[in-house]
N, C-alpha and C positions, 0 to 999 in steps of 0.2 A: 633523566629524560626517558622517559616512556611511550613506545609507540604501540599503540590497541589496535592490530590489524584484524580486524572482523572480515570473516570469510562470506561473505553473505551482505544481510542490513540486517542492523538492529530490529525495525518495526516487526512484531509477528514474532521473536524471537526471544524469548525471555531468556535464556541460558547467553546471545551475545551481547542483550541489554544489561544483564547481571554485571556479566565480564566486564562492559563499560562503565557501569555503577561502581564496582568495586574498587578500578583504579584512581576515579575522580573523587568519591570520596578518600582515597589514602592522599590524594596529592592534597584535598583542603585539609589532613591534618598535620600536612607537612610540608610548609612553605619551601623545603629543599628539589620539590618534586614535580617536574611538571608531565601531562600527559598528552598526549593529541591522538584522539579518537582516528578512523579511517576505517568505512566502510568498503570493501572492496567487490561488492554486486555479488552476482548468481554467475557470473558469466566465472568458470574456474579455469577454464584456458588463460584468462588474463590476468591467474592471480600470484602469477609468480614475477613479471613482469613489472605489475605494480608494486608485488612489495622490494623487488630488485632497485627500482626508482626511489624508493625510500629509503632503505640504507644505504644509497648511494650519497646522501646530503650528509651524512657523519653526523645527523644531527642527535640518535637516538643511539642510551646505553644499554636497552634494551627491548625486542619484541616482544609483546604479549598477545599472544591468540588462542582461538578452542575450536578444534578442528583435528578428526585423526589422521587427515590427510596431509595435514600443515609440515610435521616433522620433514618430509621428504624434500616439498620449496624448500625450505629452511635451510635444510642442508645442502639443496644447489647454490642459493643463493648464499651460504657460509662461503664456500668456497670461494669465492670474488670478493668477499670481505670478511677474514679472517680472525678479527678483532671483534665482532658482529657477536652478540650473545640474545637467544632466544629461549624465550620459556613459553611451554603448550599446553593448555589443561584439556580432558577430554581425549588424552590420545596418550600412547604408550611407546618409546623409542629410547633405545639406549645406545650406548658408547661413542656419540658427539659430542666431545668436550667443549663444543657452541651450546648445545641445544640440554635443556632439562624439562622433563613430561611428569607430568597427574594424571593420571588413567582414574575415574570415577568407576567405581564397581559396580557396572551397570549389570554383571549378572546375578549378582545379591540383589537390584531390586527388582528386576526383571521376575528374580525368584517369589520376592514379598509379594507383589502385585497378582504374579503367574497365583500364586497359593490364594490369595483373596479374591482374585476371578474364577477360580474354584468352587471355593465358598459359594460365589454369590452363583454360578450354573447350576447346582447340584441343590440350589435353594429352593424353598415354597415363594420366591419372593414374588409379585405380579410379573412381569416379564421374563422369567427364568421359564424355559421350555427342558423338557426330558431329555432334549438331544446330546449332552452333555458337551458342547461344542463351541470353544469360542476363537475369537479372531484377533490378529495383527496388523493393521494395515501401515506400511512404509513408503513413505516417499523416494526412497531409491535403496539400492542392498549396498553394502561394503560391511569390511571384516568385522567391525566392533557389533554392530548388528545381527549380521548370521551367524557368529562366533558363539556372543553373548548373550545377546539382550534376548533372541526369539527362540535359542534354546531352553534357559533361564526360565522364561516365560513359561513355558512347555512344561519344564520341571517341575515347579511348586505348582500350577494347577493339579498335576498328578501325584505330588504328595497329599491333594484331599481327595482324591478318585483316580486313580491309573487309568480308569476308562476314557477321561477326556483326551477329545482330540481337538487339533489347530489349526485354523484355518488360514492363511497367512496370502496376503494380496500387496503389490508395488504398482503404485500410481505414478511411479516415473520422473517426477520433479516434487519440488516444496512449496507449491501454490494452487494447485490445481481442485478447487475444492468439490469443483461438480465430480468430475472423475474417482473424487475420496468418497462421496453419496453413490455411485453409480457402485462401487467397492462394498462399501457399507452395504448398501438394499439388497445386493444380491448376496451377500454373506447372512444377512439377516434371514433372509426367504432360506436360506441354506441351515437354518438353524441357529446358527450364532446368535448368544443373548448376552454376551458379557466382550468388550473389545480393549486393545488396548492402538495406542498409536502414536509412531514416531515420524510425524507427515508435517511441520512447521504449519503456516496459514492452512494448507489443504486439509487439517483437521478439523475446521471449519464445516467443511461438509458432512461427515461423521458424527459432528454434532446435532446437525440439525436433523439428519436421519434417528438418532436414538431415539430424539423425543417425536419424529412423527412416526417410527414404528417401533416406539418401544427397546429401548436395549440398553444396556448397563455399560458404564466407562470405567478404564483404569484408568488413571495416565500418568505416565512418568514425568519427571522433573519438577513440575512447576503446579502451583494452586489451581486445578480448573475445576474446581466444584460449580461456578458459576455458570459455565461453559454451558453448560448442560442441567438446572437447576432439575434435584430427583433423580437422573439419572447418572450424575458420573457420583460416583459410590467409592473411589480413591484417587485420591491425590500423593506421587512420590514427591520428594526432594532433592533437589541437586546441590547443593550451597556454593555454587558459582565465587558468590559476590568475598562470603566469607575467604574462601580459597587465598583469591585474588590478593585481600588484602594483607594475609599471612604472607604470600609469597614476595610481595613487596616489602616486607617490613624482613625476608630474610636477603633480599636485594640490596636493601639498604646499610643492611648490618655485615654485607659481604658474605655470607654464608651458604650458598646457592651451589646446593652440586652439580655443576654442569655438567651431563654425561650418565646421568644418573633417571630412572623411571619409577616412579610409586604408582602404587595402585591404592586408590583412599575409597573408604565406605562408611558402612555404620559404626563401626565402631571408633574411623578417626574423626568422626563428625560432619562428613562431608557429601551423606548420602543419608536421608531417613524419608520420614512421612509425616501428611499431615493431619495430625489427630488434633490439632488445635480448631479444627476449623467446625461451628457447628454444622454443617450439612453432613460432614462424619455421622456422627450419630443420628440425625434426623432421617439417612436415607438407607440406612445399617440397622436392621434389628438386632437387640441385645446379643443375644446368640453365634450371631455370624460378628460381633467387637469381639466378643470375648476368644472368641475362638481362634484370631487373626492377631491379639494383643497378645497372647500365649506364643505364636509363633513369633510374633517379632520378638518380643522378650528371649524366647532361645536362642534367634538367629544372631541377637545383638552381645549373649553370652558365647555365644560359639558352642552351643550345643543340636545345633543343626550342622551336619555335616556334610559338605560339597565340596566339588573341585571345579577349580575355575577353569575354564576350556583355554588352551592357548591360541594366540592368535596368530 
C-alpha cells in the first residue's frame, strides 16, 4: 500500500503529476498494489500535520513524495512511527534507516540548458541582443536551487562565453504569474534575451512576456516548447514517472536501501533533453544543434568535467 503525498497539487505541476502517474500505473500492473494519491495544498505549515494524520491509520507500507524539504517531516514524523518507511525523489538525505532519497542532478542540466542559453545569447538569432545577459527567475530560493541549479546555469553559459552574466529574480510564491511578467519585462528591458525558470504556474507570465517582447526560453524538467510556440528553444527532462516506477518494483522485491541517497542524471537515465520534439530543430538553426549535440554527447561520456556543489 502506497501513499503519494504531493507537497503542493498536482494541477500546474508536471514533476507531481508524473510522481502520481508513475505510482498508478505500477499498481494497474500489479494487482498486489494499491495507491491513494493526497494532495497536501501550498499551505507548508500544514504539511507535516497532515501527513502525521496519515500514518497514523497504519494503513500505508510506504510514503512516496518529491520535495527537498520532505526528508526533515519525514523524519519527525518517523519518529512517532517507527515502522513508517519513506521514499523522496528530488531531494538528497542520508542516514535514516526510515527514509531513502533520489537527488536528480539538477546541476548537469542546469549546466546543459546554462550552455545552450549561451549559445542562443551570443547568437545572430532575431531576439538575441549584444548584452550577453541572460536570466532565472524562481519562485522562492532553497538550497537545491542556489546550491545547483542557478550556479549550474551560470556555469555552462560561460563555457560558450565567460563574459556572460545573470541575472536572477524571486517572485515569492508558485502562482503568481503577473509578478513572473513584471520579472520577466524588466529583465528584458535589462537586457536579457534567453531565460530559464523554476516558478510552477507563475511561469505562466514569463511566457507570455517572451512572445510579446521577444525572448528566448530554456526550461527545465518538463516539454514546453508549446508554452511559448518559437520562443522556448529547450526543453530538459526529469523522468519522474519512470523513477517512480523502478523504485516501486525495488519495494516490491524488498530491496530498498533505506538510509541510503543517490544522486541520478544522464547518464542513469533519469535526467536528459528533448530533442524529440520538432520545435527543436524548427526554432534552433543548424549551427547552434550541432554545437549543443557535441556538448551533450561529452557531458553524457563524462568528458566535460565538473564538480557538483554540496549542499
Amino acid at each position: 500500500s502506497v501513499l503519494v503525498f504531493i507537497t503542493g497539487v498536482m494541477a500546474g505541476s508536471p514533476p507531481y503529476t508524473a510522481l502520481a502517474e508513475g505510482a498508478l500505473a505500477f499498481s494497474d500492473m500489479h494487482d498486489s498494489v494499491t495507491v491513494k494519491i493526497y494532495e497536501a495544498g501550498f499551505n507548508q505549515a500544514e504539511w507535516e500535520q497532515q501527513l502525521t494524520s496519515l500514518v497514523a491509520t497504519g494503513q500505508y507500507d510506504v510514503v512516496l513524495g518529491s520535495n527537498p524539504s520532505l526528508p526533515e517531516i519525514c523524519e519527525r514524523v518517523g519518529v512517532r512511527f517507527p515502522t513508517q518507511r519513506f521514499i523522496i525523489t528530488d531531494a538528497f538525505y542520508e542516514g535514516n534507516d526510515q527514509i531513502r532519497t533520489y537527488l536528480y542532478n539538477q546541476y548537469e542540466q542546469s549546466l546543459f540548458l546554462g550552455y545552450l542559453a549561451g549559445l542562443v545569447t551570443t547568437s545572430g538569432l532575431p531576439h538575441a541582443n549584444p548584452a550577453k545577459r541572460i536570466g532565472f527567475i524562481a519562485a522562492q530560493e532553497y538550497p537545491l536551487l542556489n546550491r545547483h541549479m542557478v550556479p549550474g546555469f551560470l556555469a555552462g553559459a560561460r563555457m560558450v562565453d565567460p563574459a556572460i552574466e545573470l541575472d536572477f529574480r524571486v517572485i515569492g510564491n508558485w502562482f503568481d504569474a503577473n509578478k513572473a511578467a513584471d520579472l520577466a519585462s524588466s529583465m528584458r528591458s535589462g537586457g536579457v534575451d534567453v531565460f530559464a525558470a523554476i516558478a510552477g504556474g507563475a511561469s505562466q507570465g514569463l511566457f507570455k512576456v517572451a512572445q510579446q517582447k521577444g525572448a528566448y526560453i530554456v526550461f527545465h524538467n518538463t516539454n514546453e516548447y508549446q508554452a511559448a510556440p518559437g520562443f522556448v528553444v529547450g526543453s530538459g527532462s526529469m523522468e519522474q514517472k519512470k523513477l517512480v516506477m523502478n523504485i516501486l518494483d525495488d519495494v516490491v522485491a524488498g530491496t530498498v536501501a533505506y538510509g541510503k541517497a543517490s544522486i541520478v542524471g544522464l547518464q542513469e537515465g533519469y535526467v536528459g533533453f528533448h530533442f524529440d520534439d520538432p520545435a527543436y530543430e524548427q526554432n534552433l538553426p543548424q549551427d547552434i544543434r550541432d554545437r549543443f549535440e557535441v556538448f551533450m554527447d561529452q557531458l553524457q561520456r563524462n568528458a566535460i568535467s565538473y564538480t557538483l556543489p554540496p549542499l
